[in-house]
C-alpha positions in Angstrom: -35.7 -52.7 23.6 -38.3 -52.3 25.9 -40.8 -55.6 26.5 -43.0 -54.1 29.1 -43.4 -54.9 32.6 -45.8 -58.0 32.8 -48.4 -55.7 33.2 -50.4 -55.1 30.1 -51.4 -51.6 30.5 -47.9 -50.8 29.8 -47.9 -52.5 26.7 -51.1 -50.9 25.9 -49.5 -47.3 26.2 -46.0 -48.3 24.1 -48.1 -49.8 21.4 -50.4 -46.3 21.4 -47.0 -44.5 20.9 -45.4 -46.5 18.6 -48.6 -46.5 16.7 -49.4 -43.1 16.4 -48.6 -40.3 13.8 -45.7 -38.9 16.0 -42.5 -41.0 14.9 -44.5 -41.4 11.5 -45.1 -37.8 10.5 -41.9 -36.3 11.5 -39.6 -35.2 9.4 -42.0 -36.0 6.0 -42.0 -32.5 4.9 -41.7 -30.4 7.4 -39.1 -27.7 8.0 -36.5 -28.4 10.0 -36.5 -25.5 12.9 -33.7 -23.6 13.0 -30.5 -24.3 14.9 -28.5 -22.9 17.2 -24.9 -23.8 18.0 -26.5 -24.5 21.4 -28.5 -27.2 19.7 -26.7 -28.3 16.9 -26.7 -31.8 16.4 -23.3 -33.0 15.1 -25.6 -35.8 13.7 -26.8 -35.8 9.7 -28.2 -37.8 7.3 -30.5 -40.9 8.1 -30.5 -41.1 12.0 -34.3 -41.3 13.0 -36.3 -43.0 13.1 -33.3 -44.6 15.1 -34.1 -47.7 18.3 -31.6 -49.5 20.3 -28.9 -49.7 18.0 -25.5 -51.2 17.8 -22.4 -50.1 16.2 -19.3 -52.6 14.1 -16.6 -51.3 11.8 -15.9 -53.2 9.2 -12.6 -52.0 6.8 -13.6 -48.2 6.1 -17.4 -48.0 7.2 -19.0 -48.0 10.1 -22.6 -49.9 10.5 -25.5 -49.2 12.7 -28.7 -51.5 13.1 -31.7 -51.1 14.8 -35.0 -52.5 15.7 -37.7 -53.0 13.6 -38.1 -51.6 10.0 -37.9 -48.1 7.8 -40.5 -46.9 6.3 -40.7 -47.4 2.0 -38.2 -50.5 2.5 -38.5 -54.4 2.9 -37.2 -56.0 5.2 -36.3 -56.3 9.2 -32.7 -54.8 11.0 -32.5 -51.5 9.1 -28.8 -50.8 8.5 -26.7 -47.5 8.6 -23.5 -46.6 7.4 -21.1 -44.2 7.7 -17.1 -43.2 6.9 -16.7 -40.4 9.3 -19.5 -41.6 12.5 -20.9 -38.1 11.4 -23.0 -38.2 8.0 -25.5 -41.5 8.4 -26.9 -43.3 5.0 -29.6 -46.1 5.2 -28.7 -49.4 4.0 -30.7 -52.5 3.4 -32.5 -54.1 6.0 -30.3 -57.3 7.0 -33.1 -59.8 6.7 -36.0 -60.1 4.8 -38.8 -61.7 7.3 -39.1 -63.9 10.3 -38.1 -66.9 10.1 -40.4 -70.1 10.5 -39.1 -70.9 13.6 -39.8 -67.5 15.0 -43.4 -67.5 13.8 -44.1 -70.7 15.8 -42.2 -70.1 19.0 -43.5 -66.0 19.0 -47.2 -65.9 16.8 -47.5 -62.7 17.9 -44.6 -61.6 16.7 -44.2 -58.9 13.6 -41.1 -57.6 13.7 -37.1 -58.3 15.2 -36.0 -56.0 17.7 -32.7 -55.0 19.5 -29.9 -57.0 17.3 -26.0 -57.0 18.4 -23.4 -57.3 16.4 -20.0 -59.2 16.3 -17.5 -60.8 14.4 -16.4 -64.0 15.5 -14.1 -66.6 14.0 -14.4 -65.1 10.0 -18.2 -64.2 9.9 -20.6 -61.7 11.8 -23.1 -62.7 14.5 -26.1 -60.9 14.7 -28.1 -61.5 17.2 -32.0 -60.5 17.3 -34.9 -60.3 19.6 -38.4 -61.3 18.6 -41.4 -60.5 20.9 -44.5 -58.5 21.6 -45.3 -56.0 23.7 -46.1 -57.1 27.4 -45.2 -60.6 27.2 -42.2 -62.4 27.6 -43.4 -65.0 25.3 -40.0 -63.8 23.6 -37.0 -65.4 21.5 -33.7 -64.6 20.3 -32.3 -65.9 17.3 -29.1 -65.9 15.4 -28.0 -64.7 11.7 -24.5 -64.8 10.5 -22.7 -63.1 7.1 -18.7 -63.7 5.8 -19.5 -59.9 5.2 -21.8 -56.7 6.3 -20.8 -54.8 2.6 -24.4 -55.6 0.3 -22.1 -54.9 -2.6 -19.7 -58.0 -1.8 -20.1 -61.3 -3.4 -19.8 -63.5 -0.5 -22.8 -60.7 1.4 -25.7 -63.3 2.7 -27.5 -63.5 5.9 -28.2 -67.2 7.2 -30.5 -67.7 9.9 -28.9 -70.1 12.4 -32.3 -70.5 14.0 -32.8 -70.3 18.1 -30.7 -69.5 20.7 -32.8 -68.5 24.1 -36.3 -68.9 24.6 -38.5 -67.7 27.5 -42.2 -68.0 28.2 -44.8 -67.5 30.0 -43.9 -69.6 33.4 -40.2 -68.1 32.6 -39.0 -65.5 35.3 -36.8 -63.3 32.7 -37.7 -61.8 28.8 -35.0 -63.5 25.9 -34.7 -59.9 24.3 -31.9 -57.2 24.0 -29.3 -59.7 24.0 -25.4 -58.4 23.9 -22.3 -61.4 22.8 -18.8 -60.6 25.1 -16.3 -63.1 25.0 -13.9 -62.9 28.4 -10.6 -62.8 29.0 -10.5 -66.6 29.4 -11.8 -67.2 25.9 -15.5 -68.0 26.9 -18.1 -66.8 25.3 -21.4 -65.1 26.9 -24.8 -63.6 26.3 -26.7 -61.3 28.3 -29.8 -60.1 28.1 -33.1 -59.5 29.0 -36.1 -56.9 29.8 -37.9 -56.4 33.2 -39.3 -59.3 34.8 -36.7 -60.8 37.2 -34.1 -58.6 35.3 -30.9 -58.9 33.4 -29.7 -62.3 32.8 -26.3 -63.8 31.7 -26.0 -67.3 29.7 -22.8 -69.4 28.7 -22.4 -69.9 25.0 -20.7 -72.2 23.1 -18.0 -71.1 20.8 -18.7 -72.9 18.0 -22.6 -72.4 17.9 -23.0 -69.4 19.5 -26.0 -70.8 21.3 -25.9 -71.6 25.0 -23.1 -74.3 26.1 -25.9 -76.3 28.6 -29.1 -75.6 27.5 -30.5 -76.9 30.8 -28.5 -74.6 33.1 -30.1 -71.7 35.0 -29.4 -68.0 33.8 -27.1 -66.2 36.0 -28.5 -63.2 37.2 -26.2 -60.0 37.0 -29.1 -56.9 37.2 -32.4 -56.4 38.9 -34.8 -53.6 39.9 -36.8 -55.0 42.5 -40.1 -54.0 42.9 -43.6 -54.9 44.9 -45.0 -57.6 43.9 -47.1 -57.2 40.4 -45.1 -54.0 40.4 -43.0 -52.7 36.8 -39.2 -53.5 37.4 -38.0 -51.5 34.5 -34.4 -52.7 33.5 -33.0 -53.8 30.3 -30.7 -53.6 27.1 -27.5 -55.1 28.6 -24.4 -54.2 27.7 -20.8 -55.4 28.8 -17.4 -54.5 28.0 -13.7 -55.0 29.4 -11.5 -52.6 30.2 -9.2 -51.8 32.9 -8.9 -55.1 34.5 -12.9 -54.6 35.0 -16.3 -55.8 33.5 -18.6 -53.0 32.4 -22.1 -53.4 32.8 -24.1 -51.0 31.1 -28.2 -51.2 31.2 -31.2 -48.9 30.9 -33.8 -48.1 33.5 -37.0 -46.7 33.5 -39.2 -46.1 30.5 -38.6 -45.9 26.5 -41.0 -45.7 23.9 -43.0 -42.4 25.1 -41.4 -40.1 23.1 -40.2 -36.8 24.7 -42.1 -38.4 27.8 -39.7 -41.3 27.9 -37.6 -41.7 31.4 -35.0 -44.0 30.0 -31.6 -43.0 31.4 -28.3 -45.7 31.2 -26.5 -46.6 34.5 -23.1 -48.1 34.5 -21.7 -51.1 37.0 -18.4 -52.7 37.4 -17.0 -56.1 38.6 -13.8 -58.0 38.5 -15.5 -61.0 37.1 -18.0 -61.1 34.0 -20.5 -62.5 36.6 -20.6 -60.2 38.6 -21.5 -58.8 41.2 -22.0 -55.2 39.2 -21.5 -52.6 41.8 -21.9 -48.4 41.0 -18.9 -46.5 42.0 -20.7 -46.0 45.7 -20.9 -49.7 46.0 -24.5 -49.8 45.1 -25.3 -53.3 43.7 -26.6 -53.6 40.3 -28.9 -56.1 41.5 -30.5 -54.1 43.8 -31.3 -51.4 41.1 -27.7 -49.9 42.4 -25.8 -48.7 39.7 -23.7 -44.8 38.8 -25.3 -42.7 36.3 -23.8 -42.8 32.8 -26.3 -41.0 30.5 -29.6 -39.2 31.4 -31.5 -36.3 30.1 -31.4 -33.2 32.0 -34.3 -33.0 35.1 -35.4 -29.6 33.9 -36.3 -31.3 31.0 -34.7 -28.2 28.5 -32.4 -30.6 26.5 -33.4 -31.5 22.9 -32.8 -35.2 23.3 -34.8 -37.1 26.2 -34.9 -40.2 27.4 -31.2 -41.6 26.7 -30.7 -45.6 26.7 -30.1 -48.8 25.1 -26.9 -48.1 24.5 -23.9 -50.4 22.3 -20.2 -50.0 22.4 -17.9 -50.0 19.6 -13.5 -49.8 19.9 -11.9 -48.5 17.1 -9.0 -49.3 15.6 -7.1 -46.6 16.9 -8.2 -47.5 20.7 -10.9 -45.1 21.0 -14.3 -46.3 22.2 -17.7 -45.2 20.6 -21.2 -45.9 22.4 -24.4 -45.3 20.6 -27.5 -44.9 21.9 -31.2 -43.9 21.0 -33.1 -40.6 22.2 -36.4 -38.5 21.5 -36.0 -35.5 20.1 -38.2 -33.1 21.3 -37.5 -30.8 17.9 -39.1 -33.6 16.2 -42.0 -34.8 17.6 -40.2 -37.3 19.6 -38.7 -39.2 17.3 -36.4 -42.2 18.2 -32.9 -40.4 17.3 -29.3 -41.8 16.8 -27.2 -40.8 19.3 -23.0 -41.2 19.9 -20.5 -39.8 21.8 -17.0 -41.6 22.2 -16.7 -42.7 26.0 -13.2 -41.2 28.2 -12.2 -42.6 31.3 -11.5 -40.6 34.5 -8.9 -40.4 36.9 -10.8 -42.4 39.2 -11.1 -45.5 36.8 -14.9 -44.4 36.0 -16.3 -43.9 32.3 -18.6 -40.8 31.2 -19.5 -39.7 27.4 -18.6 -37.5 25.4 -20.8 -36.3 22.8 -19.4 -35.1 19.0 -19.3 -31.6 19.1 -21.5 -29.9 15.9 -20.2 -28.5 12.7 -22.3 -25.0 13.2 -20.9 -23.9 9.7 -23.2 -26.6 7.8 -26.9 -26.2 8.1 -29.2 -28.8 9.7 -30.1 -31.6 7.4 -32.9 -33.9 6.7 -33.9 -36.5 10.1 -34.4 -38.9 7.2 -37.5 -41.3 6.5 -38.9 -41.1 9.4 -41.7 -44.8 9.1 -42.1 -46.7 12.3 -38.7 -48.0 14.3 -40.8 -50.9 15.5 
């Protein structure tokens, strides 16, 4: 999710966007234009209004959440599910309001944004952000279920309260956070949202909530900038694989609809704390970084603004990242995106995207209510 820079005109433009009849309208309606196998979007069912979501198997269905809620339903987390990652249903929102200790620590808050998703030790961690826009008066909190089936008898979300708090006189945003646990066994959470950039904190197993509250973050990405200046980075995401530490993370801007700039840049590193260097040896702390997923600089492509992205292994070995863009065929909606992710000869990771059924004719985008 995007918390602005600390500069509040940039909260004043995202909230004009996310407040205007754009995302809301779309879809409610209208005609879906007509498509092309050029342009055919291997997506159906209930993917937009889709933000910064996360992916989880569980037995024969697939889950996505996102930010925020769906229009016509209570609740906060909206849910998706699928059997095939092709046909998308809405689910039930995960939770049904903020919690006290939200309210108090965040007044301004309204809504959860960015959760991540995990299973650890026999129940499922999700992980939530709760801020408003240009501040980093933010918090993330913790909810855990035995189950993510609605129809199960042990299905229940329990809050677990806070886990990471920043403020005002903090130098880093607690939102977009992402679990990993390393090859040691430890477990980690990064996060965070412009500011000083992209922050990593030791967790402990048993809590999920840092293991020394008192210690400093470690910093692992950064887009430095003039002073007062926007430093847009955020949405971290990290993975393992191939004797390396993935760092995935969004830079530039969201929320703008076909406007966005968002794009997802990848980094590696031999140890989960970095440094996170781009294939040219650019550091991820210098805004370094390669190029994983951006729209095309023509600006022709139906889907802008690629980013916030979430990984997903399969049981089979094959990896799945989702991500959110604008879809310029719809007024800019917030769209779900997901391509599997195949890695290169020279170690590196791209995407690639489901390919289209052409022979079935373009469905609904879904209720289309505000993502955030």
């Amino acid at each position: 999710m995007r918390a602005s820079a600390p500069v509040l005109a940039v909260a004043g433009l995202l909230a004009s966007v996310l407040a205007g009849p754009a995302w809301g309208q779309a879809g409610q309606g209208a005609a879906s234009p007509a498509t092309t196998s050029a342009d055919a979007d291997p997506l159906t069912g209930d993917i937009a209004p889709v933000h910064d979501p996360v992916i989880i198997r569980e037995d024969d269905t697939y889950y996505v959440f996102a930010t925020g809620r769906r229009r016509g339903q209570d609740g906060i987390i909206p849910s998706l599910t699928s059997t095939d990652l092709r046909h998308w249903t809405a689910g039930p929102s995960m939770l049904a309001e903020l919690p006290a200790w939200a309210k108090q620590a965040v007044p301004l808050a309204r809504d959860m944004w960015a959760p991540d998703i995990s299973f650890v030790d026999g129940r499922y961690r999700l992980y939530y952000s709760v801020s408003s826009f240009g501040s980093n008066r933010s918090a993330i909190g913790l909810a855990t279920s035995a189950t993510l089936d609605p129809n199960a008898a042990d299905y229940g979300w329990r809050d677990e309260g806070l886990v990471v708090q920043s403020t005002p006189e903090s130098d880093f945003n607690a939102i977009d956070p992402n679990f990993i646990v390393d090859r040691e066994g430890h477990h980690w959470l990064s996060l965070g949202s412009f500011w000083t950039g992209l922050k990593l904190f030791r967790l402990d197993p048993a809590t999920g909530k840092p293991a020394d509250p008192a210690a400093a973050p470690i910093g692992i990405a950064r887009r430095p900038a003039p002073a007062g200046g926007p430093a847009p980075v955020e949405a971290p995401f990290i993975i393992d694989h191939g004797g390396y530490y993935w760092l995935m993370a969004s830079y530039d801007y969201c929320c703008k609809g076909v406007n966005s700039t968002y794009y997802t840049v990848v980094g590696r590193s031999q140890d989960i704390t970095g440094p996170y260097l781009g294939k040219d040896g650019s550091a991820m702390l210098e805004g370094g970084g390669t190029i994983l997923l951006r729209a095309d600089l023509p600006e022709q492509e139906r889907f802008r603004g690629p980013g916030h992205v979430g990984a997903m292994q399969d049981d089979d070995g094959t990896q799945y990242l989702v991500w959110h863009a604008y879809d310029k065929q719809q007024n800019g909606i917030p769209t779900l995106r997901l391509g599997r992710i195949a890695w290169g000869s020279d170690g590196w990771p791209t995407v690639t995207q489901l390919q289209a059924d052409t022979t079935t004719p373009a469905g609904s985008r879904g209720d289309t209510g505000e993502s955030e």
